[in-house]
C-alpha positions in Angstrom: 27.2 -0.8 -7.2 26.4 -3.0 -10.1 22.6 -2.8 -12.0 21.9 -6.4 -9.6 22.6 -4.6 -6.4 20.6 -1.6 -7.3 17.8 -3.5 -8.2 17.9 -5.8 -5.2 17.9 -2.5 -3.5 15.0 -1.2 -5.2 12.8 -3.9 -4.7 13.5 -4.5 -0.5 12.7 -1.0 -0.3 9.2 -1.7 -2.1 8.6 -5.1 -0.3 6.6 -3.7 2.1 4.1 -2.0 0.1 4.2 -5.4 -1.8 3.2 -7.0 1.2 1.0 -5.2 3.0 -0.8 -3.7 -0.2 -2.8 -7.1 -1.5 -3.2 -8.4 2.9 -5.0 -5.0 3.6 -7.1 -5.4 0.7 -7.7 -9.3 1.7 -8.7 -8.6 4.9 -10.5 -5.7 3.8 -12.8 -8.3 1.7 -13.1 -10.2 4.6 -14.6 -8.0 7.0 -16.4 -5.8 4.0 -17.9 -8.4 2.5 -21.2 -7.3 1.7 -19.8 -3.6 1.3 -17.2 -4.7 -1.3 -19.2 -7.3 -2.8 -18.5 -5.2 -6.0 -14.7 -4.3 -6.4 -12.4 -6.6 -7.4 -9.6 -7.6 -5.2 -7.4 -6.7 -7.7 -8.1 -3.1 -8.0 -8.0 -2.9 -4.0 -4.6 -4.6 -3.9 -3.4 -1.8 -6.8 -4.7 1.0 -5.3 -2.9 -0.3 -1.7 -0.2 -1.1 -2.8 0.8 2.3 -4.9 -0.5 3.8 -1.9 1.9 2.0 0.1 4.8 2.6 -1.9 4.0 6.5 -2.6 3.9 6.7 1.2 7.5 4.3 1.5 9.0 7.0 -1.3 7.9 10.3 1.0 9.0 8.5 4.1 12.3 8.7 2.5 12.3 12.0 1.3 11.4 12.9 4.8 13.7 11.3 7.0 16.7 10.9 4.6 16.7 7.0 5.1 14.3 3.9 5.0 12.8 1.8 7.7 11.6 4.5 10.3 8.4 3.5 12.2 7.1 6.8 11.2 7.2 6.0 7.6 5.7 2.2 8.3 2.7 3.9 10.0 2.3 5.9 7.2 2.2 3.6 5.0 -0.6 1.7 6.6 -2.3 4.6 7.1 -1.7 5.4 3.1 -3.3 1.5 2.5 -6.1 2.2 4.5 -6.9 5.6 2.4 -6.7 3.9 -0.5 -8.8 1.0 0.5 -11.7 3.7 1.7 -11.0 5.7 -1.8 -11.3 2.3 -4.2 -14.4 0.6 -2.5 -16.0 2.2 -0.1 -16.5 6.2 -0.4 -20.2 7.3 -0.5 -19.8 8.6 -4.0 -18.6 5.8 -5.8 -22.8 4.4 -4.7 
């Protein structure tokens, strides 16, 4: 496997989190608008996106292989977390 094919590798396994990362935290400004008033879309698109991709990387672990639905659930589930953790937990009021 030569360095392009590794990285080409690397980087459809992380498209996902790429994706769905800054659309959670665009829709999350949509619908929170008042709530997240304050955040910048930037730091909610960071925080779910790593999330995303932590979650891609254990799905892995887990299950030996990519693209399991299990691991895709998590990984919303991860974006979600994050978004709650970056903008809208009681303590960051």
């Amino acid at each position: 496997m030569s360095a392009f094919d590794a990285l080409n590798h690397l980087f459809n396994f992380v498209l996902p989190a790429l994706v769905v990362g800054p659309l959670a935290a665009a829709a999350a400004k949509a619908v929170w608008r008042s709530e997240l008033r304050a955040v910048r879309w930037r730091r909610l698109a960071s925080w779910a996106t790593a999330a995303s991709a932590l979650a891609l990387l254990c799905g892995l672990i887990a299950f030996g292989r990519d693209g399991m639905m299990a691991t895709y659930g998590a990984m919303v589930i991860a974006a979600a977390l994050a978004l709650y953790w970056a903008g809208c937990r009681p303590a960051r009021r």
